[in-house]
C-alpha positions in Angstrom: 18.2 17.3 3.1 21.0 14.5 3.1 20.5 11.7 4.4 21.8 10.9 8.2 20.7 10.1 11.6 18.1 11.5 12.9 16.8 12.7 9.4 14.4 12.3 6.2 15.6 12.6 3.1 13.9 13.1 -0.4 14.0 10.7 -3.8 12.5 11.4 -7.3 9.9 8.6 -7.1 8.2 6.0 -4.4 11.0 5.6 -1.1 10.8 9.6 0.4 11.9 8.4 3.9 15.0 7.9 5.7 15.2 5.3 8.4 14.5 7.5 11.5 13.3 11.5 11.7 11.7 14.0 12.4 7.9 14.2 11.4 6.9 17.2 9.9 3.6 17.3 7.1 0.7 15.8 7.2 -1.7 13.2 4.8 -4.9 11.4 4.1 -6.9 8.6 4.9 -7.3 4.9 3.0 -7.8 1.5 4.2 -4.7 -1.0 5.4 -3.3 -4.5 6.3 -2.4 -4.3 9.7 -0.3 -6.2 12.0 -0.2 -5.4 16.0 2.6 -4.6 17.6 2.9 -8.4 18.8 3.7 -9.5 15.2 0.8 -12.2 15.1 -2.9 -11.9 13.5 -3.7 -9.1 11.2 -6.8 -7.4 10.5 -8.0 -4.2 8.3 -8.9 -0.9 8.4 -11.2 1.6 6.2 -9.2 4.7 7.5 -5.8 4.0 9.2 -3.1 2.2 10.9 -1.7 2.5 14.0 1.8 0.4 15.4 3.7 0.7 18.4 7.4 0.0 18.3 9.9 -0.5 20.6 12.9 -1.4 18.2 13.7 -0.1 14.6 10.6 -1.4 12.6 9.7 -1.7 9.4 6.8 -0.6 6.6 6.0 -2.5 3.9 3.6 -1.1 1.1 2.2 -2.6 -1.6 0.6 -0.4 -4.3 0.3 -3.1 -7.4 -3.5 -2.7 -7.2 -3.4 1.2 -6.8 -2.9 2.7 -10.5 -2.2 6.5 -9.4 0.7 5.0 -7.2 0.5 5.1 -3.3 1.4 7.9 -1.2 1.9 7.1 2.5 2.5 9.4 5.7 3.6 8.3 8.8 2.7 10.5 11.9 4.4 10.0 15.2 1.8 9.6 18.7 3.8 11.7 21.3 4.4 14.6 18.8 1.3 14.5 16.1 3.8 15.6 13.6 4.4 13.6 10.1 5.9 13.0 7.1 5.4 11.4 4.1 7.4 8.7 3.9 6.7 7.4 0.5 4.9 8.9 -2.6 4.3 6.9 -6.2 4.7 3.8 -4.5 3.0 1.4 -7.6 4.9 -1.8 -6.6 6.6 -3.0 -3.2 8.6 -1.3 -1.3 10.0 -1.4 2.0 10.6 1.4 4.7 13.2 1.2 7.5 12.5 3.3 10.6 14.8 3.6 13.1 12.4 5.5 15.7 10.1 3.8 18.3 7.1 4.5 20.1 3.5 4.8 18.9 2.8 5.9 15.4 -0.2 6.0 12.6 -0.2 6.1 8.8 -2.7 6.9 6.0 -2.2 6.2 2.4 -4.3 7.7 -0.1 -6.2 4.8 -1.3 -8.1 1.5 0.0 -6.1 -0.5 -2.4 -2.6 0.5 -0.9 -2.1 -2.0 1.3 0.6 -1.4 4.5 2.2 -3.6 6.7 4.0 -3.0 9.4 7.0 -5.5 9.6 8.6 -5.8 13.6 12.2 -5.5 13.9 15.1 -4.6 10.5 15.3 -8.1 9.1 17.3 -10.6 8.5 18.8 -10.8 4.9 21.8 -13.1 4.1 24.6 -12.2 1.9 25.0 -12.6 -1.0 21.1 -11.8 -2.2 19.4 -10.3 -5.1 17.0 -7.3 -4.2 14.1 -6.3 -6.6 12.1 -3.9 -4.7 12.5 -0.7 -4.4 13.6 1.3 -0.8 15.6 -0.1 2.1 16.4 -4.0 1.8 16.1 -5.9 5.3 19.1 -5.4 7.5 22.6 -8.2 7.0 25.7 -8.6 9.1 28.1 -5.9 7.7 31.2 -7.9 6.3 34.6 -6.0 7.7 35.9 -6.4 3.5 32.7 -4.0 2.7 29.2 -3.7 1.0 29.3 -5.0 -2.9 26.7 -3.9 -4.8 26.0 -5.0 -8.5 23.3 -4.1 -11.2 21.7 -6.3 -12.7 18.4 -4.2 -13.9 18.6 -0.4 -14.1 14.9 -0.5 -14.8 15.3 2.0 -17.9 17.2 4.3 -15.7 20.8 5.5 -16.8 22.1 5.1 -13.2 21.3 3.6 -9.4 22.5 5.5 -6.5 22.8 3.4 -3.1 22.9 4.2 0.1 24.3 2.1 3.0 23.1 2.7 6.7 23.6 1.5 10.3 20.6 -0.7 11.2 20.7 -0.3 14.6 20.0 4.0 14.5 19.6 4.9 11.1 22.5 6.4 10.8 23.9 7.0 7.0 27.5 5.3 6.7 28.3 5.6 2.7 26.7 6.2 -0.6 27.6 5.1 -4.3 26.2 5.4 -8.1 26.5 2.8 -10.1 26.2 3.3 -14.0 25.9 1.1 -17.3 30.0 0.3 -17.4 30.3 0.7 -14.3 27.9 -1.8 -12.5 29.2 -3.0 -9.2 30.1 -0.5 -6.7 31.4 -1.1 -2.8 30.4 0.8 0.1 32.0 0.7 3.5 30.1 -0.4 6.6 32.5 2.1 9.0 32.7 -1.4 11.1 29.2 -1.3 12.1 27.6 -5.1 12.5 24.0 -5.0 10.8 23.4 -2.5 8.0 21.0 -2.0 5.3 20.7 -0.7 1.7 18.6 1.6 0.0 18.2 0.9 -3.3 17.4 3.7 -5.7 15.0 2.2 -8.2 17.1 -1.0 -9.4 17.5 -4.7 -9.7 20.9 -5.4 -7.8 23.3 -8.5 -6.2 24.2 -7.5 -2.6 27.6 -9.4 -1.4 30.3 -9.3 0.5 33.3 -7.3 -1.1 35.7 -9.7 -2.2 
């Protein structure tokens, strides 16, 4: 399924998840670092987490301790349906997601640890990205998106996808390969955006 507003979209290892969806498979349990919906204190949990959002949110999961690699599924309250919206998670990656209202996750160990993150960020341009999945959300610049690699990771390409932070809504997608390293998407003159990031080191800017 592409990726868009209003949908989920699949990729070939750790981020499965697009930034706001429809919920539709189910998971298991595991243990979690939680934050409440207030964004202060923290505590954990030997089967699952629960968050209540009334803006776009974030999830943040950390599987460095978790040598299988972490799979996560988020499940929305009003509905019960789910997703997952993460599999082979074995470093950090973060989730944007665009819908709000009540919502659980299970991973499918105690050592993957999940944090939910209130609000889409606030990245400054120009920045260098590491993790895998969504980066926090930036003012779009009208001159558009640049996006250089500097570590494919022993891939032999990085495809990016640019969306609109404020619904989730896909706005522009690139590949960048060895030769040809820096790629520009356009931000369709939306104000705060964010990338996902395919499995690759890269320098976000503005497009000079």
């Amino acid at each position: 399924m592409p990726p868009g507003h209003g949908r989920w979209w699949p990729r070939r290892r750790g981020l499965i998840a697009a930034a706001a969806g429809l919920l539709v498979a189910g998971g298991v349990g595991a243990a979690l670092l939680l934050l409440p919906s207030g964004g202060s204190g923290g505590q954990s949990s030997p089967s699952e987490g629960s968050y209540t959002a009334a803006a776009p949110w974030r999830l943040r999961i950390d599987g460095t301790a978790y040598g299988n690699g972490c799979t996560v599924t988020l499940t929305a309250g009003d509905s019960g349906t789910s997703i997952q919206v993460a599999e082979g998670v074995y470093g950090i990656t973060r989730v944007q997601i665009s819908q709000t209202g009540s919502f659980r996750w299970q991973s499918t160990d105690r050592r993957c640890l999940i944090t939910p993150l209130a609000g889409t960020g606030s990245a400054v341009l120009p920045f260098t990205h590491e993790e895998d999945g969504h980066t926090d959300a930036f003012a779009a610049p009208t001159t558009g998106v640049s996006v250089q690699v500097r570590d494919y990771k022993g891939g032999s390409k990085c495809v990016f996808r640019l969306f609109d932070a404020v619904n989730g809504q896909a706005l522009d997608i690139a590949t960048a390969t060895p030769g040809t390293d820096t790629v520009t998407l356009n931000p369709e003159g939306r104000r705060k955006v964010y990338l996902y990031d395919d499995n690759c080191v890269v320098r976000v800017s503005a497009h000079p």
